[in-house]
C-alpha positions as a Markdown table, in Angstrom:
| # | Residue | x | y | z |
|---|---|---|---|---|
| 1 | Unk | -26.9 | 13.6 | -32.9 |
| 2 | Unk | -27.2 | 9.8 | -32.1 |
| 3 | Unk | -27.0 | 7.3 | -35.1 |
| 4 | Unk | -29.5 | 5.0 | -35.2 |
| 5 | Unk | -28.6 | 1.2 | -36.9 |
| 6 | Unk | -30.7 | 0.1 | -40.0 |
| 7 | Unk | -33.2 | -2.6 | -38.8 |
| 8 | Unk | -32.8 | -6.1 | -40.4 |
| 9 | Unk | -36.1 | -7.0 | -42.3 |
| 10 | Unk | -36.5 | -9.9 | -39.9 |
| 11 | Unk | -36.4 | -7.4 | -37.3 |
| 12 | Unk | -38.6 | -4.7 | -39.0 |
| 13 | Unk | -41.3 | -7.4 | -39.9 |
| 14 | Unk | -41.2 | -8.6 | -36.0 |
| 15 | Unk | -41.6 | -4.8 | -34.5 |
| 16 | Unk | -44.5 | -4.9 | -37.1 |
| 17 | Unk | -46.2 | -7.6 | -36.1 |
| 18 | Unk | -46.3 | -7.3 | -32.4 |
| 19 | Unk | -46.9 | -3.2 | -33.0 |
| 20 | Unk | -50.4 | -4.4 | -34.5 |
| 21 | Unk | -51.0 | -7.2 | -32.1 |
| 22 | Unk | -50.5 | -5.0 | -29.6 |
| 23 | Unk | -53.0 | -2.2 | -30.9 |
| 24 | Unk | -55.3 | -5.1 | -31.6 |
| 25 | Unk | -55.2 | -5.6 | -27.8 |
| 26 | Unk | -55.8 | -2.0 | -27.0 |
| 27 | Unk | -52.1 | -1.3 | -25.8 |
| 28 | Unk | -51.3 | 1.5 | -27.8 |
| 29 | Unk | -48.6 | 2.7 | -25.8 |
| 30 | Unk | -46.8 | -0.6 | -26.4 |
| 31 | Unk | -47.7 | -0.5 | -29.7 |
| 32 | Unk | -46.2 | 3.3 | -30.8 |
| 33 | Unk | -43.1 | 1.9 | -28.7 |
| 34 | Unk | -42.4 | -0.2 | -31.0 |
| 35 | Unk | -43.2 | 1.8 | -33.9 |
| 36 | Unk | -41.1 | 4.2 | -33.0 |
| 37 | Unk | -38.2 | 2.0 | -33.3 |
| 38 | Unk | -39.0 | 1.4 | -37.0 |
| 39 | Unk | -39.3 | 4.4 | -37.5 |
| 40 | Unk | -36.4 | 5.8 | -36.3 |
| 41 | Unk | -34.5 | 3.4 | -38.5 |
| 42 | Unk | -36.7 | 4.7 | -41.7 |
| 43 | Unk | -39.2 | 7.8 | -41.0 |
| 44 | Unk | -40.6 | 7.2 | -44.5 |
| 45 | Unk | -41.7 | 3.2 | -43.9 |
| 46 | Unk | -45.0 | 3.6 | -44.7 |
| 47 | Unk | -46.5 | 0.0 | -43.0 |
| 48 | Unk | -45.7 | 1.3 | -39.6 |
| 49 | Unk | -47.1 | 5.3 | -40.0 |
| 50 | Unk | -49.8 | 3.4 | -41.3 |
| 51 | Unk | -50.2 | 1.1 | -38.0 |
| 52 | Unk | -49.2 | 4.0 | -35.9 |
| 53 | Unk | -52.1 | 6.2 | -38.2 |
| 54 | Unk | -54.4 | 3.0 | -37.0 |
| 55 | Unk | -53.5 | 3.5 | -33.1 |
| 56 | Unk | -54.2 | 7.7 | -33.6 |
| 57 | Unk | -57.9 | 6.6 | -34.5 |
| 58 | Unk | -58.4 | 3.9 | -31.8 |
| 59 | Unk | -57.7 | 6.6 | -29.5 |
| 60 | Unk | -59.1 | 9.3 | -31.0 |
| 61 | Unk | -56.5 | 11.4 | -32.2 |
| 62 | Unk | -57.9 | 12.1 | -35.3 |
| 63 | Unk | -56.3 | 15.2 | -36.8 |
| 64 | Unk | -53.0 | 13.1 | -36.0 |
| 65 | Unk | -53.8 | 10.1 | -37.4 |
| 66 | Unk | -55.2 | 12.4 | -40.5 |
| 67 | Unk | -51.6 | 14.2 | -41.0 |
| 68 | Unk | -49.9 | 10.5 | -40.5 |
| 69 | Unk | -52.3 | 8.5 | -43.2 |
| 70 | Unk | -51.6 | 11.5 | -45.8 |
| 71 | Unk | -47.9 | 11.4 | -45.0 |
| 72 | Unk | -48.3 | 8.2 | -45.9 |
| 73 | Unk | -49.4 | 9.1 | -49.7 |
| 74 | Unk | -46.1 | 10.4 | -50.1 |
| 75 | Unk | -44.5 | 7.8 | -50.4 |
| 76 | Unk | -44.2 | 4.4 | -52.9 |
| 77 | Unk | -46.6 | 2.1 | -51.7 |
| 78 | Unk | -48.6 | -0.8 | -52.6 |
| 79 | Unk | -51.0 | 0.3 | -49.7 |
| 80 | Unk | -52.6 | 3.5 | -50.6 |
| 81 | Unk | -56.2 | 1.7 | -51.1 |
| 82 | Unk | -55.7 | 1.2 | -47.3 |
| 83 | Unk | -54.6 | 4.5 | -46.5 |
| 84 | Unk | -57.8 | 6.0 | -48.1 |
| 85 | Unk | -59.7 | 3.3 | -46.3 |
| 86 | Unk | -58.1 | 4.7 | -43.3 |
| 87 | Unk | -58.9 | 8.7 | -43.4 |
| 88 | Unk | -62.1 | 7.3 | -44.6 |
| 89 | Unk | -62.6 | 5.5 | -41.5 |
| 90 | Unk | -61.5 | 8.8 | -39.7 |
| 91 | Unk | -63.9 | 11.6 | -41.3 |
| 92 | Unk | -66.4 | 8.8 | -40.3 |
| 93 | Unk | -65.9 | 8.8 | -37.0 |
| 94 | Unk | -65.9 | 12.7 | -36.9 |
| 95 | Unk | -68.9 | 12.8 | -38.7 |
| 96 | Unk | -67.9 | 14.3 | -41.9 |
| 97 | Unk | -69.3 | 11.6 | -43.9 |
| 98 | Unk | -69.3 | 13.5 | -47.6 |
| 99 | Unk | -65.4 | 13.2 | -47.1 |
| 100 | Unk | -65.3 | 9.6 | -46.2 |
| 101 | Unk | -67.1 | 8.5 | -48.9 |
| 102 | Unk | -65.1 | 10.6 | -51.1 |
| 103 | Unk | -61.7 | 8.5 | -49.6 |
| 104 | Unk | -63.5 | 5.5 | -50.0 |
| 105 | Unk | -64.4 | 6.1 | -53.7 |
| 106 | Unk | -60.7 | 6.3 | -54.3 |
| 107 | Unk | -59.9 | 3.0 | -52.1 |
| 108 | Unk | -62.2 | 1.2 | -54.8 |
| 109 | Unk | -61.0 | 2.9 | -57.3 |
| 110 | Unk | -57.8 | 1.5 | -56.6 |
| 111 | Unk | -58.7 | -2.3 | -54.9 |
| 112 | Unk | -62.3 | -3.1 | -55.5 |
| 113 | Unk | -62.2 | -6.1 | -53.8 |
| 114 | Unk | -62.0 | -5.8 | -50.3 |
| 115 | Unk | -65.5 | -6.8 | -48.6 |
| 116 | Unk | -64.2 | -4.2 | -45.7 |
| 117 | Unk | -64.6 | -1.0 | -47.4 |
| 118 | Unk | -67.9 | -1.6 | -49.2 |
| 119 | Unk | -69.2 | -2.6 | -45.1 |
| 120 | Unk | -68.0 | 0.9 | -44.1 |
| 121 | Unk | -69.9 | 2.7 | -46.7 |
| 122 | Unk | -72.9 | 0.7 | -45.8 |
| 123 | Unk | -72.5 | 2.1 | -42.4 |
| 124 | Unk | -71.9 | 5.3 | -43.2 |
| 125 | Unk | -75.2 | 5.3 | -45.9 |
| 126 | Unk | -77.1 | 4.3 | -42.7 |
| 127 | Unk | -75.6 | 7.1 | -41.3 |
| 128 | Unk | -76.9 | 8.9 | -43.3 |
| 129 | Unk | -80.2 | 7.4 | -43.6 |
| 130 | Unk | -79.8 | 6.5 | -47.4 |
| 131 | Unk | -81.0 | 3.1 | -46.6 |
| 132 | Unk | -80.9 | 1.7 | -50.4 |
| 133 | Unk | -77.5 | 2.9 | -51.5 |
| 134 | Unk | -76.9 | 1.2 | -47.6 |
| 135 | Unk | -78.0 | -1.8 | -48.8 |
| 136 | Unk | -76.4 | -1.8 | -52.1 |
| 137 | Unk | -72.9 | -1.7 | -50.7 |
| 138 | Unk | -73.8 | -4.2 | -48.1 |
| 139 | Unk | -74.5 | -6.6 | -51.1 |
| 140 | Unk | -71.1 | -5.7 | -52.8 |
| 141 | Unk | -69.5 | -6.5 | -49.9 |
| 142 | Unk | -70.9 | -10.3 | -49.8 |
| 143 | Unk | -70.7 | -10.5 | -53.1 |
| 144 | Unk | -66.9 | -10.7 | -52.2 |
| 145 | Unk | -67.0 | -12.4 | -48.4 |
| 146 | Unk | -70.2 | -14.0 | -48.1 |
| 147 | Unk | -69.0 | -14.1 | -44.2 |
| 148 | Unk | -68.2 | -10.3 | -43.4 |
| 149 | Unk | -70.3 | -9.9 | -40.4 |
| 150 | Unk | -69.9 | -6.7 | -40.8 |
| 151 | Unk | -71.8 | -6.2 | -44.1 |
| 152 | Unk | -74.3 | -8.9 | -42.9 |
| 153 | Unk | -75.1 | -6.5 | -39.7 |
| 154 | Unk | -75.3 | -3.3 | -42.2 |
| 155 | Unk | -77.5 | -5.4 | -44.8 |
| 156 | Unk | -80.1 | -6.5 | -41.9 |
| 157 | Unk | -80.1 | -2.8 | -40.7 |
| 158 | Unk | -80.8 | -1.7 | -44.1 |
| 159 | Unk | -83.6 | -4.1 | -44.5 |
| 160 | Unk | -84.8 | -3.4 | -41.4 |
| 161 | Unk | -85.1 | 0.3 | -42.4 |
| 162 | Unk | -86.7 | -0.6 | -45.7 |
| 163 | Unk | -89.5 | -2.5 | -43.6 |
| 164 | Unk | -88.1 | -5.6 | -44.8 |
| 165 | Unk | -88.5 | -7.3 | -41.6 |
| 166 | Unk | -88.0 | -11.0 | -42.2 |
| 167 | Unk | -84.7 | -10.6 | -44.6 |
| 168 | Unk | -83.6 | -8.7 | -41.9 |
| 169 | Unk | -84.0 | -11.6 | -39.2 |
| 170 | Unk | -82.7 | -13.7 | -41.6 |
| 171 | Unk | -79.7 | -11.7 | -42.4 |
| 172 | Unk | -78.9 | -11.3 | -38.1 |
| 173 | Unk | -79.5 | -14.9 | -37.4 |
| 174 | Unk | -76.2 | -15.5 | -40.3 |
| 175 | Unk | -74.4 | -13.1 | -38.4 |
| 176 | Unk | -75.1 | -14.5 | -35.3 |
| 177 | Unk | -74.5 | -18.3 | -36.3 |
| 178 | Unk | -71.1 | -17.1 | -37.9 |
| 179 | Unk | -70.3 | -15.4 | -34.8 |
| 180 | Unk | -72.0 | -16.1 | -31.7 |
| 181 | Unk | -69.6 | -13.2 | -29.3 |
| 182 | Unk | -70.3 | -10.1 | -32.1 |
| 183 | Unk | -71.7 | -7.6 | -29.8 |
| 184 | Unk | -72.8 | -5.4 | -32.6 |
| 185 | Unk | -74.7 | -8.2 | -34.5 |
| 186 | Unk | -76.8 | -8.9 | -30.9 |
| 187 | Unk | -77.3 | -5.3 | -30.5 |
| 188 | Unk | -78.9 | -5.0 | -34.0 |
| 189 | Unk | -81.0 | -7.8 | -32.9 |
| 190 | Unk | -82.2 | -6.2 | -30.0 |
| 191 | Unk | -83.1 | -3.3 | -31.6 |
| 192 | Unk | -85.0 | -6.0 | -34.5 |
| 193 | Unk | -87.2 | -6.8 | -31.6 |
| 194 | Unk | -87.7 | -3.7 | -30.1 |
| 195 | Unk | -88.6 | -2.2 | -33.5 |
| 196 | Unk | -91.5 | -5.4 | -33.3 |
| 197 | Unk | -92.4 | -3.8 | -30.4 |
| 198 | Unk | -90.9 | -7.6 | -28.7 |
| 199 | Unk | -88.7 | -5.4 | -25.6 |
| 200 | Unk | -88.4 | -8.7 | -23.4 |
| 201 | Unk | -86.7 | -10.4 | -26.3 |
| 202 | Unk | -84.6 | -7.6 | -26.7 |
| 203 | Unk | -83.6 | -6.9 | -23.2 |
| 204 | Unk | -81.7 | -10.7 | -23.6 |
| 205 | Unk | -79.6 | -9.1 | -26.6 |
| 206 | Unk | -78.6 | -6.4 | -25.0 |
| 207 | Unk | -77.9 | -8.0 | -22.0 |
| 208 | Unk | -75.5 | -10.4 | -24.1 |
| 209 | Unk | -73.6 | -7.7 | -26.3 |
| 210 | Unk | -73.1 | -5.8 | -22.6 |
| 211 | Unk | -71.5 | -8.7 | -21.4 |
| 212 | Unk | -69.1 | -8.8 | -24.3 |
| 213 | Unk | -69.0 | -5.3 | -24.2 |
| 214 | Unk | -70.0 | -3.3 | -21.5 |
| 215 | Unk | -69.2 | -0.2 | -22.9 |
| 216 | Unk | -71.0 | -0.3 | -26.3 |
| 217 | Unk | -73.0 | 2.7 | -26.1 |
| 218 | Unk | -75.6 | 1.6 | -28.8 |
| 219 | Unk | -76.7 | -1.4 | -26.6 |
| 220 | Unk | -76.9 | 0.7 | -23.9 |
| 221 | Unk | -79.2 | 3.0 | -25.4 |
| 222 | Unk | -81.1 | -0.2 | -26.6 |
| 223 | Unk | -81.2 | -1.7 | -23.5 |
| 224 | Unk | -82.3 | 1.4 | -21.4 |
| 225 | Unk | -85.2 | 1.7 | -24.6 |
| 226 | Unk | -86.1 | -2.1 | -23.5 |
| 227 | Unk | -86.3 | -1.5 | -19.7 |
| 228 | Unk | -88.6 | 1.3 | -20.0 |
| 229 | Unk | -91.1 | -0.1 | -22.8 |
| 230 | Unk | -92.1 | -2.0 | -20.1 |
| 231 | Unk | -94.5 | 1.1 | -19.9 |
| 232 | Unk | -97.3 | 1.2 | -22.4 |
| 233 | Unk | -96.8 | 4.9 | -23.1 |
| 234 | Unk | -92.8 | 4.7 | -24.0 |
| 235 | Unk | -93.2 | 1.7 | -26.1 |
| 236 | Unk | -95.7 | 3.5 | -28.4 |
| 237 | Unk | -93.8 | 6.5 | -27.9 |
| 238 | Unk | -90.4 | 4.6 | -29.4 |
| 239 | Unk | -92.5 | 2.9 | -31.8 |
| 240 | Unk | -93.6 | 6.7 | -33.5 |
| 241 | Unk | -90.0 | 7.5 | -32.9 |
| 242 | Unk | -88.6 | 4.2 | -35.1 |
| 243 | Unk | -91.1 | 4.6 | -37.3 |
| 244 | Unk | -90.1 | 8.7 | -38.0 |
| 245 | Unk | -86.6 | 7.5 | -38.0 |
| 246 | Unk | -87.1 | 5.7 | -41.1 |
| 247 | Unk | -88.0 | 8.1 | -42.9 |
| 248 | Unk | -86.7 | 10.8 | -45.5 |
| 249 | Unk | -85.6 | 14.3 | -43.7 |
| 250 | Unk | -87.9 | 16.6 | -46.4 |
| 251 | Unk | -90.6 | 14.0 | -45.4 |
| 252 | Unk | -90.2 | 14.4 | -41.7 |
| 253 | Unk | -90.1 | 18.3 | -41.8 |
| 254 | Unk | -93.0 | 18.6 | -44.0 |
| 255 | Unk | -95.1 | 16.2 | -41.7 |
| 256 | Unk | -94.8 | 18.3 | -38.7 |
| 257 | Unk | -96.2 | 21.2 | -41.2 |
| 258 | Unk | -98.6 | 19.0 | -42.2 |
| 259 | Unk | -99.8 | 18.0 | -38.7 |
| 260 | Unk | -99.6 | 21.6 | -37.3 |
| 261 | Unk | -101.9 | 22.8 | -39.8 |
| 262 | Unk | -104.3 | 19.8 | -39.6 |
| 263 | Unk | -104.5 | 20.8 | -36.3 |
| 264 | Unk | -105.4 | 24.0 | -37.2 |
| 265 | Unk | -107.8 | 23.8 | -39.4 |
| 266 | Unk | -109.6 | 21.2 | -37.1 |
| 267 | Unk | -109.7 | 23.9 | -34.5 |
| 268 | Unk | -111.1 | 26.3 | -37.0 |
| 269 | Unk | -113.7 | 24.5 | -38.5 |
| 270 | Unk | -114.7 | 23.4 | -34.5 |
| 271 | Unk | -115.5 | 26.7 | -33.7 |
| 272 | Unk | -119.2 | 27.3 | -33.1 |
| 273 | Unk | -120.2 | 23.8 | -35.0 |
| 274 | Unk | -122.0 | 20.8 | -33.9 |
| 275 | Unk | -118.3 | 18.9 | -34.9 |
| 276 | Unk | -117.0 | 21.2 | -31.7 |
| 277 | Unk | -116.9 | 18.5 | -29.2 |
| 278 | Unk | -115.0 | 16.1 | -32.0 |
| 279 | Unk | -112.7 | 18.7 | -32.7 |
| 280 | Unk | -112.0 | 19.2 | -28.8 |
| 281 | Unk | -111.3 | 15.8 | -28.3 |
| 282 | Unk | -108.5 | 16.0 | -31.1 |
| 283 | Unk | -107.1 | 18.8 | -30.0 |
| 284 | Unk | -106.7 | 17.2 | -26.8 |
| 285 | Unk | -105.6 | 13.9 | -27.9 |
| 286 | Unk | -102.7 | 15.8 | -30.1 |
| 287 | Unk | -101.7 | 18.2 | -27.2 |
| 288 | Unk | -101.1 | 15.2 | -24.9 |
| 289 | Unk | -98.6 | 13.2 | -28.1 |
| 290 | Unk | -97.3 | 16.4 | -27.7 |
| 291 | Unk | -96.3 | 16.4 | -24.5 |
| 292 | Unk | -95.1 | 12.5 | -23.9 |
| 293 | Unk | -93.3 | 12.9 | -27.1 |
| 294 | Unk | -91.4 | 15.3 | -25.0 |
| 295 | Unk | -91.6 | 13.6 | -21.4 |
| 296 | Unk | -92.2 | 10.6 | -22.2 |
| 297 | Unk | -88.2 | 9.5 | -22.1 |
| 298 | Unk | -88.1 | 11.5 | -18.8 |
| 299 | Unk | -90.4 | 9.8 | -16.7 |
| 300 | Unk | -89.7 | 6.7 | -18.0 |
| 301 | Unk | -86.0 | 7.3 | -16.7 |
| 302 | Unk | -88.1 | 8.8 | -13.5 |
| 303 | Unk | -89.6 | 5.0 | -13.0 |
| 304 | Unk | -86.1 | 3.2 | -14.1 |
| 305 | Unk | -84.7 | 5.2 | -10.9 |
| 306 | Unk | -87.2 | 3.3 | -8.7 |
| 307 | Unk | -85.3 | -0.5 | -10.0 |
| 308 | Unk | -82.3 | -2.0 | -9.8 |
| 309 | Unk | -80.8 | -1.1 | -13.2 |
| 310 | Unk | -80.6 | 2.9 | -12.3 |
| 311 | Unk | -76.9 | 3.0 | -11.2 |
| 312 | Unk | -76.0 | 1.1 | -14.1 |
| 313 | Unk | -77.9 | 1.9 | -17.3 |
| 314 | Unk | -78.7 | 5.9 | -16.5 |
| 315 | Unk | -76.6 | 8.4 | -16.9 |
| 316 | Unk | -75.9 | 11.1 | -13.8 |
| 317 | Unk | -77.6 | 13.7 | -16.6 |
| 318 | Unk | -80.3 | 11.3 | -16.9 |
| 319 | Unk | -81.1 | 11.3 | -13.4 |
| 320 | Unk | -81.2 | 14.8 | -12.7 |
| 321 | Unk | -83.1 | 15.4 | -15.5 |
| 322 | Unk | -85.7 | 12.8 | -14.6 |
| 323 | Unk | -85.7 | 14.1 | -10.5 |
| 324 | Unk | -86.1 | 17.6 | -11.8 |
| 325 | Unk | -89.4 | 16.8 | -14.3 |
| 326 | Unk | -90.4 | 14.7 | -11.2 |
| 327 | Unk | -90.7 | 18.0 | -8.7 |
| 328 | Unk | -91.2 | 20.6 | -11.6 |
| 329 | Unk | -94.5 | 18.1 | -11.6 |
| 330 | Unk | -95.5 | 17.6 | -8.7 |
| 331 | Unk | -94.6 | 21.0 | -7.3 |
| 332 | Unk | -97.3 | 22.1 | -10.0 |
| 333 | Unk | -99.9 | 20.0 | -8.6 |
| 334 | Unk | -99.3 | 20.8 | -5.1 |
| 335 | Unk | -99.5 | 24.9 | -6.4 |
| 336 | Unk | -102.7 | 23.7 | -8.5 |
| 337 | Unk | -104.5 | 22.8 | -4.9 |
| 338 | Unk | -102.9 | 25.7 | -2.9 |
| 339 | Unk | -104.1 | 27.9 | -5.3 |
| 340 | Unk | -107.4 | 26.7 | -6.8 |
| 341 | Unk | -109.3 | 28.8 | -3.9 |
| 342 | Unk | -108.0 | 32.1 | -5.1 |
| 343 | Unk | -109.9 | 31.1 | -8.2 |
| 344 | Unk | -108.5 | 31.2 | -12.0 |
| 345 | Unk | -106.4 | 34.4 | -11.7 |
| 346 | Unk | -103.6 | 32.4 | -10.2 |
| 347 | Unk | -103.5 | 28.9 | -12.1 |
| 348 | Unk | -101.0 | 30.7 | -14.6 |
| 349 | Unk | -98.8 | 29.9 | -11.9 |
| 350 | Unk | -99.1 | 26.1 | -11.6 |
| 351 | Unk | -98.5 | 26.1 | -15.4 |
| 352 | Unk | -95.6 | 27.7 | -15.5 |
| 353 | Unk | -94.3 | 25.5 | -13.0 |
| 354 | Unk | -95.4 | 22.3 | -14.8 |
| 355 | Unk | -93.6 | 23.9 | -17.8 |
| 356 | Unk | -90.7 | 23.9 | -16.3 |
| 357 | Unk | -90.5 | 20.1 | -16.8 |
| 358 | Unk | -89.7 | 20.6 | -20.7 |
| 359 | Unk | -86.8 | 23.3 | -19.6 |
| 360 | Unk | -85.2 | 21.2 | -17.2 |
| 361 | Unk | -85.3 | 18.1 | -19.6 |
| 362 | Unk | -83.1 | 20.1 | -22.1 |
| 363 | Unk | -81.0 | 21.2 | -19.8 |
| 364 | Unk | -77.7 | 20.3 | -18.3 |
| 365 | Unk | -76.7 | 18.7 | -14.9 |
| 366 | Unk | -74.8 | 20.1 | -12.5 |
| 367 | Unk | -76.4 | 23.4 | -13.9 |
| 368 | Unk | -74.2 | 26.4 | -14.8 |
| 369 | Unk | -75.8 | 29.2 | -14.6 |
| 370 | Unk | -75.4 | 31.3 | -18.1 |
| 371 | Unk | -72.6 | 29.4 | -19.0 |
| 372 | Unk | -73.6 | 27.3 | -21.1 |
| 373 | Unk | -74.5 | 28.1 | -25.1 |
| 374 | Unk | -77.2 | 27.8 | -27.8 |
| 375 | Unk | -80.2 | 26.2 | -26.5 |
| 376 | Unk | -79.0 | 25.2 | -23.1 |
| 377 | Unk | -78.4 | 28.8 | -22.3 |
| 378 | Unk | -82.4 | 29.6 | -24.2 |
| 379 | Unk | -83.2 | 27.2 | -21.7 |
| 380 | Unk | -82.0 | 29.0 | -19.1 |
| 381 | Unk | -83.4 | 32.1 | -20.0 |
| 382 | Unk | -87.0 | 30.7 | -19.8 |
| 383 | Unk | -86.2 | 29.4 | -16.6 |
| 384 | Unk | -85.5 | 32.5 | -15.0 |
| 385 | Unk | -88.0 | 34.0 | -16.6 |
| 386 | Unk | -90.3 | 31.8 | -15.4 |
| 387 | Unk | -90.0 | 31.8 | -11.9 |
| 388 | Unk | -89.7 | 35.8 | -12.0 |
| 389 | Unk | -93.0 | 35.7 | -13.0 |
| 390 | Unk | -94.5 | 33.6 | -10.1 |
| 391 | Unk | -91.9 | 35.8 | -7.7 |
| 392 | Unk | -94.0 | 39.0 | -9.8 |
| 393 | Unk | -97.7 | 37.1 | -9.0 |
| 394 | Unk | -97.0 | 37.9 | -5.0 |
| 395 | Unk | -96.6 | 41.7 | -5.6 |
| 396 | Unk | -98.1 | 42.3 | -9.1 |
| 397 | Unk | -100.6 | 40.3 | -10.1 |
| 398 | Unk | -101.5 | 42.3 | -13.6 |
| 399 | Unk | -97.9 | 42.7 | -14.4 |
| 400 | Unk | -97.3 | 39.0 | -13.8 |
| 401 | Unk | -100.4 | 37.8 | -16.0 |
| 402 | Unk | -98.5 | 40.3 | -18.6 |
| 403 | Unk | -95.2 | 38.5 | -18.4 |
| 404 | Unk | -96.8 | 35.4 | -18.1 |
| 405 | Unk | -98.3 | 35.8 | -21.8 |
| 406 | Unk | -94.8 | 36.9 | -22.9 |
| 407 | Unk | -93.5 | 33.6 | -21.2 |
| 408 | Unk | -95.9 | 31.9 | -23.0 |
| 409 | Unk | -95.1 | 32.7 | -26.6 |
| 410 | Unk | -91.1 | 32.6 | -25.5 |
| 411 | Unk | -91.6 | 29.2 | -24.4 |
| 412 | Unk | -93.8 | 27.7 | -28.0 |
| 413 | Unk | -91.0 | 29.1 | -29.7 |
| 414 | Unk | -88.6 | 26.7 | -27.9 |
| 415 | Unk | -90.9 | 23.8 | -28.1 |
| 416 | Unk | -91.5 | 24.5 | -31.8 |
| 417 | Unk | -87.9 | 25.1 | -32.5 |
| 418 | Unk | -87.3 | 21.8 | -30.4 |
| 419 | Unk | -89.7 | 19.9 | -32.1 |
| 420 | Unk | -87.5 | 20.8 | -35.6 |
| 421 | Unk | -84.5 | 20.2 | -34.4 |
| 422 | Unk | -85.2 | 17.0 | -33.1 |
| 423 | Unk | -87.4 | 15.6 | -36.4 |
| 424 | Unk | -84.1 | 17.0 | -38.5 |
């Protein structure tokens, strides 16, 4: 078995330092490298598992890094309130959140002064849509570091959230002044504007947190949102969508009760009434929020493929999905006039088609064909019974209206359950 030389400190604290300059520039490789040699001088030196713990999350490696950072507890060290800030940092970015805050309770517990930790469980409150408690630890943290950008961004998110929309300008434009190049703090100001329905001024901050990261997802999303508010119907239809995403979950749930059974009761009390045509008309009006709250996204994607940004802000999912609501659409239309001179007793066919748009936006691209689980494969199912049902209308035409009823009450159920999930 080879023997391995103790490391000098002055050689120990030089692996250390170019190890975390190294995963600072996103050479890990490099970076474990020279870990490694530490390590193999002293398996239980706790700075570099903890570095090497730090390079398992930046590449997401998280059950690693998890079984490194708890090694690290092990041992002597004056470090621990970093370690917890670390496997906090970890649930967080595997969505456990309870967990992380329960790490980062102990990090405070042991060094409440680092401006850091408070900023992560500001982000992780906004996670979790607890926009006050949010807020609160975004204030602890500046309490200690007036200049952590980081708690600045979380505080004006927070704000924002709360409907306080000038502290929350205020709050970006420090972020921004103390650091012009944070990609973060411009994508929160896009999405400042596009929450003021303002999509042209947020288009410009997107634009700049692409260019000083092109791969932040977030500013994609933001700027794709920007692009297609150009159209009237998407930006009232992300305007709703902000505005629901402020909110509580119990309130969310029990608004869609609410509005179903408004909508209920209006149709009720219409019946046979002089309030009949009123109670059409808003019947109507809900069944189409109804249906570009479910589209909407879709054939705004459907336009964006006509520009130049297609290539580079959609997604290949995102342009299947949009082609396939296109011809699901249009196919129905072209049915609708093939058809209209065999009277009623074939329009169910049409219907079903233009229904199909709603499947095929849930659905994956390239398809696989009962492979897939949960709704995508539900999904499917409605698909194909769908277009048995038109196959049935050439041979059966009774049978097929008697599916089509089936289809019908198949497919609310997937709307409704849809309509939950999403709201949740």
């Amino acid at each position: 078995m080879p023997h391995h030389s103790p490391l000098t400190m002055l050689d120990r604290d030089s692996l250390l330092r170019r190890a975390e300059l190294l995963r600072r520039q996103k050479r890990f490789k490099d970076a474990e490298r020279e870990l490694g040699i530490v390590l193999q001088s002293d398996p239980e030196d706790v700075d570099a598992l903890i570095v090497l713990g730090h390079c398992k999350i930046d590449t997401k490696q998280f059950e690693e890094a998890t079984t490194i950072l708890k090694q690290c507890l092990q041992y002597d060290s004056s470090n621990k309130d970093y370690v917890f800030y670390l496997l906090a940092f970890a649930s967080y970015q595997q969505g456990t959140n309870k967990t992380a805050l329960d790490y980062l309770q102990t990090a405070l517990s042991i060094f409440p002064y680092n401006s850091g930790y408070f900023a992560l469980a500001a982000h992780i409150h906004l996670d979790d849509k607890d926009y006050e408690k949010a807020l609160l630890a975004a204030d602890n943290g500046l309490l200690l570091d007036a200049e952590n950008v980081s708690c600045l961004n979380a505080r004006s998110t927070a704000l924002l959230r709360l409907n306080k929309k000038d502290a929350a300008r205020e709050t970006i434009q420090e972020a921004l002044s103390l650091d012009p190049e944070n990609y973060i703090t411009h994508t929160n100001y896009g999405w400042h504007h596009l929450e003021k329905g303002r999509h042209k001024e947020a288009a410009t901050h997107f634009r700049e947190a692409l260019r000083i990261n092109p791969n932040y997802s977030y500013a994609k999303q933001g700027y794709k949102a920007s692009l297609k508010s150009k159209l009237i119907f998407y930006k009232w239809l992300l305007q709703g969508n902000l505005w629901l995403s402020r909110q509580k979950k119990n309130f969310r749930l029990g608004m869609i009760l609410a509005i179903w059974l408004l909508v209920l009761g209006i149709d009720t009390a219409g019946d046979n009434t002089p309030l009949q045509f009123l109670c059409d008309g808003v019947m109507v009006l809900y069944f189409v929020i109804v249906l570009f709250s479910w589209l909407g996204s879709a054939l705004a994607n459907l336009y964006l493929l006509t520009t130049k940004h297609a290539n580079y802000i959609l997604t290949e999912q995102e342009k299947w999905g949009a082609r396939m609501v296109g011809i699901s659409l249009l196919s129905s239309i072209i049915l609708l006039g093939a058809l209209y001179r065999f009277g009623t007793k074939y329009l169910f066919v049409p219907a079903i088609v233009a229904s199909f748009s709603i499947v095929f936006n849930e659905m994956d691209f390239p398809i696989r064909i009962f492979r897939e689980k949960g709704r995508v494969l539900f999904a499917h199912i409605i698909l194909a019974t769908g277009l048995f049902c038109c196959l049935l209308a050439c041979f059966n035409l009774l049978l097929a209206t008697g599916l089509a009823s089936g289809y019908a009450l198949i497919y609310l159920g997937f709307i409704w359950s849809g309509s939950v999930r999403n709201t949740i």
